[in-house]
C-alpha positions as CSV (number, residue, x, y, z in Angstrom):
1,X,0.0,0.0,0.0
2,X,1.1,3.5,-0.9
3,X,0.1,6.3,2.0
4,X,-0.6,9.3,1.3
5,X,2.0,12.0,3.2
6,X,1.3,15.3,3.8
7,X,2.9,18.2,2.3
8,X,5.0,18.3,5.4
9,X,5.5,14.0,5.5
10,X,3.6,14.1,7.7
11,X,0.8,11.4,8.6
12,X,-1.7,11.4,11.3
13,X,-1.4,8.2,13.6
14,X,-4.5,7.5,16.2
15,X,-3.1,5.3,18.8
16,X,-5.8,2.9,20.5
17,X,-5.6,0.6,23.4
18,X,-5.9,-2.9,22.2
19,X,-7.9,-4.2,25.2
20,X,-10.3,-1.5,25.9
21,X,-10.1,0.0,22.2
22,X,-10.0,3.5,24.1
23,X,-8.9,6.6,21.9
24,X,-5.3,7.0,23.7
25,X,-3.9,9.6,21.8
26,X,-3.7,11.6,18.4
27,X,0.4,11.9,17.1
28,X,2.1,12.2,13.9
29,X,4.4,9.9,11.9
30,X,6.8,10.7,8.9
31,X,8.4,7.6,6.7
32,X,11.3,7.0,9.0
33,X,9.5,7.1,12.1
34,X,6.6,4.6,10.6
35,X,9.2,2.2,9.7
36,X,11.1,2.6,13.4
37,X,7.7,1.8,14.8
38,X,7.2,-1.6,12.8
39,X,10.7,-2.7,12.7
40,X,10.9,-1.9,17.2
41,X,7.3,-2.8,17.7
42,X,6.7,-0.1,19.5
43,X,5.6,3.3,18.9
44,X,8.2,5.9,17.5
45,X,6.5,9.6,16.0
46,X,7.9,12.9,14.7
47,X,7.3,15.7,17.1
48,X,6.3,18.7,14.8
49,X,6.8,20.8,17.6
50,X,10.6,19.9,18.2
51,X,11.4,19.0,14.9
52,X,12.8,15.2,15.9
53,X,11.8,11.9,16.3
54,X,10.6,10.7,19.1
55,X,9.7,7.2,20.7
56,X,7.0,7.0,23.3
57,X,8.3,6.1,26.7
58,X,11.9,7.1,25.5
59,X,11.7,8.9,28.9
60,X,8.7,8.2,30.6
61,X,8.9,4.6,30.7
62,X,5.3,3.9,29.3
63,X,6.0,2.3,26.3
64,X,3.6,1.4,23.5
65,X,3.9,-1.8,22.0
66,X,2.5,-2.4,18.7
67,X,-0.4,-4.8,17.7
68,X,-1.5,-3.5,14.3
69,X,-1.4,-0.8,12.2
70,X,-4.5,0.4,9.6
71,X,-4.8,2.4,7.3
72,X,-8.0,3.9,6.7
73,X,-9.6,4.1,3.0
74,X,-7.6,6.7,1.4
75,X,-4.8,5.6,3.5
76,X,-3.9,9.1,4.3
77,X,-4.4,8.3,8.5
78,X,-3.4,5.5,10.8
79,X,-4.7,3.4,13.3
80,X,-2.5,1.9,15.6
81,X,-3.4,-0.7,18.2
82,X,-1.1,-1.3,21.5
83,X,-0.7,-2.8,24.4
84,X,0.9,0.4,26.9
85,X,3.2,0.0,29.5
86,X,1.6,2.7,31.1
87,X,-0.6,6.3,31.2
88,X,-0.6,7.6,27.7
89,X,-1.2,11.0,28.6
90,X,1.9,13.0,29.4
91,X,-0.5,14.5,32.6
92,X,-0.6,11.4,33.8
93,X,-3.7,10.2,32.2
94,X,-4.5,7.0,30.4
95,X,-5.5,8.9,27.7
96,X,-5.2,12.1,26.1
97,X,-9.4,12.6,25.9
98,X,-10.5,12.8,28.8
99,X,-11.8,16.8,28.9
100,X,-15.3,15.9,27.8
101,X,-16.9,18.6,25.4
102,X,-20.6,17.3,24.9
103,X,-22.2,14.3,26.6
104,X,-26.1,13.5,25.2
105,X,-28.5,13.1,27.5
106,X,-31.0,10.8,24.7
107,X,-28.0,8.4,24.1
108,X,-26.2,8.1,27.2
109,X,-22.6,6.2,25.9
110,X,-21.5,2.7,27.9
111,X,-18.3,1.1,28.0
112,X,-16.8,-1.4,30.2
113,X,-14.4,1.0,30.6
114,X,-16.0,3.4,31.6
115,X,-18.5,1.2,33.9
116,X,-14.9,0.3,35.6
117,X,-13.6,3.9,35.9
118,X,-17.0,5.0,37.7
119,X,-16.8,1.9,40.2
120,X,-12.8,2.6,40.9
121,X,-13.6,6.5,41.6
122,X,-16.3,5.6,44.1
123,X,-13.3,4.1,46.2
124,X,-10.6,6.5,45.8
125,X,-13.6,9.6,46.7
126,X,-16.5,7.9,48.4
127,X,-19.5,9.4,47.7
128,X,-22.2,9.4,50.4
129,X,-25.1,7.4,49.8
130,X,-23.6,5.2,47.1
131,X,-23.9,1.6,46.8
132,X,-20.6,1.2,45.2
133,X,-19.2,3.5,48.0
134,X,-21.0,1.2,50.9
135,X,-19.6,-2.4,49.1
136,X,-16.0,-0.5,49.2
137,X,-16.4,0.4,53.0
138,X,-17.8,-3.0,54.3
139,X,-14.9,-5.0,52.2
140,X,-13.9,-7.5,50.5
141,X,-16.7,-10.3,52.5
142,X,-19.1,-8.3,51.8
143,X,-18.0,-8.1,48.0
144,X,-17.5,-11.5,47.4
145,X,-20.9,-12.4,49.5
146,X,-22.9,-10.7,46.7
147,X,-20.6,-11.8,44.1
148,X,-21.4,-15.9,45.5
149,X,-25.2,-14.5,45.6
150,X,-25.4,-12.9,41.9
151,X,-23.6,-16.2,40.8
152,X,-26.8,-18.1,42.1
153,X,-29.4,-15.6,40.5
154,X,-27.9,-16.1,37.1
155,X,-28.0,-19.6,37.6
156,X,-31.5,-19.5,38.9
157,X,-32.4,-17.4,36.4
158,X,-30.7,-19.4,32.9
159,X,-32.1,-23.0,34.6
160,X,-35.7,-20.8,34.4
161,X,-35.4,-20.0,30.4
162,X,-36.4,-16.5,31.3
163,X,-34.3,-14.8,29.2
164,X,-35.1,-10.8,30.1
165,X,-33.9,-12.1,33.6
166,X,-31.2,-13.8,33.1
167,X,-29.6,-10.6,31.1
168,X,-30.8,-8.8,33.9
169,X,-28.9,-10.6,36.5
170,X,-25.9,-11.1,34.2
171,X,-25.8,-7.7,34.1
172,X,-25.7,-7.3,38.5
173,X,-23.2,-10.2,38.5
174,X,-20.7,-8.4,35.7
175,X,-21.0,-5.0,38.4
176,X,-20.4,-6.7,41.8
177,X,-17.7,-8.8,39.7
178,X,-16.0,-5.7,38.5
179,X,-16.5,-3.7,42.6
180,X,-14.1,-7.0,43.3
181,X,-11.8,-6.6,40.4
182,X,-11.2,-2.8,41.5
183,X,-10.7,-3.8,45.2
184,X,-8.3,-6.9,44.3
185,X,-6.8,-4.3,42.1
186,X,-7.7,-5.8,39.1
187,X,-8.0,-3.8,35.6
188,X,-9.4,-4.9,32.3
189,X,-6.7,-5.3,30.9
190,X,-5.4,-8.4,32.9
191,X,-8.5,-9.9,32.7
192,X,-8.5,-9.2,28.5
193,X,-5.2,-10.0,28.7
194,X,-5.6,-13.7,30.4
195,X,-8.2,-14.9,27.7
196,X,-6.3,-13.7,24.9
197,X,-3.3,-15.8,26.5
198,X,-5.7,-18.8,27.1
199,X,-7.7,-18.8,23.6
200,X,-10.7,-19.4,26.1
201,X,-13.5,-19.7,23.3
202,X,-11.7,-22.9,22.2
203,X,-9.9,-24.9,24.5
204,X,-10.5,-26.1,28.7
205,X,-7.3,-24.3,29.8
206,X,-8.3,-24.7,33.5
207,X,-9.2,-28.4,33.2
208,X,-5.9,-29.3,31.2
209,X,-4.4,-27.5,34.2
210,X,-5.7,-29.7,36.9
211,X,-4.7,-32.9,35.0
């Protein structure tokens, strides 16, 4: 494939998290620091505002490793997929988006990320009269009690063929599962990573384990 540079050589690069496919950050890339990137596996872009190269983590330490790289239809912009090291924000943010501009009140956006981030800020600043807040406070019994007691309801409700609830108490389980994930210190991205590693959808990895 042919890109299409700019007049400067320039190409803009969107830089994605491979587990969450967040929006990390928007940077630029020239030939030379395209074909760092894919030869070092890791993300390497010109900095238009110093005039160099530059490879992310070079200093910070959160390196972004590559997964793929797309080029959209008139291959004049890239998508890049990684797996970070760490924030990629240099404020100390995951992501560079995070100031939000416009948030619609008819389609209200959800994302197990952002599910996650809500649950993991209702630790760090409890907020009175929260449910999340009061699971936090009582600890981690109290956590895994009503994760042991959602596990039941979905079984209850899948043995029952009702299928309205067992989405409904799929949907309780996958929140009190994710209070314990953020109390164990848990992210996404370990549990993403593990079934990636374990090709879960075809093989018993935890009974060929045992044996």
């Amino acid at each position: 494939m042919e890109l299409k540079f700019d007049s400067n050589g320039l190409i803009p690069a969107i830089v994605q998290d491979h587990w969450t496919k967040e929006v990390l950050t928007l940077a630029y890339m020239n030939e030379e620091s395209l074909a760092i990137s894919i030869a070092e596996q890791r993300t390497c872009f010109w900095s238009r505002s110093r005039q160099c190269l530059w490879r992310k983590g070079e200093t910070s330490g959160n390196v972004q490793h590559i997964v793929s790289i797309t080029a959209d239809c008139d291959a004049d912009a890239l998508v890049i997929e990684v797996v970070k090291d760490g924030p990629a924000c240099h404020t100390g943010a995951e992501s560079c988006f995070y100031q939000p501009l416009y948030l619609s009140e008819e389609i209200k956006p959800f994302s197990y990320d952002g599910l996650y981030k809500l649950i993991a800020g209702r630790k760090t600043e409890p907020k009175e009269g929260s449910y999340t807040t009061y699971l936090f406070e009582k600890g981690i019994d109290k956590i895994l009690k009503k994760v042991g007691e959602e596990c039941t309801e979905v079984v209850i409700a899948g043995k029952g063929g009702d299928r309205e609830e067992t989405i409904y108490e799929i949907a309780d389980l996958c929140y009190h599962v994710m209070v314990l994930m953020v109390q164990s210190g848990i992210s996404l991205e370990d549990v993403t990573r593990e079934l990636a590693r374990r090709h879960v959808v075809d093989h018993k990895v935890k009974q060929e384990r045992m044996q």
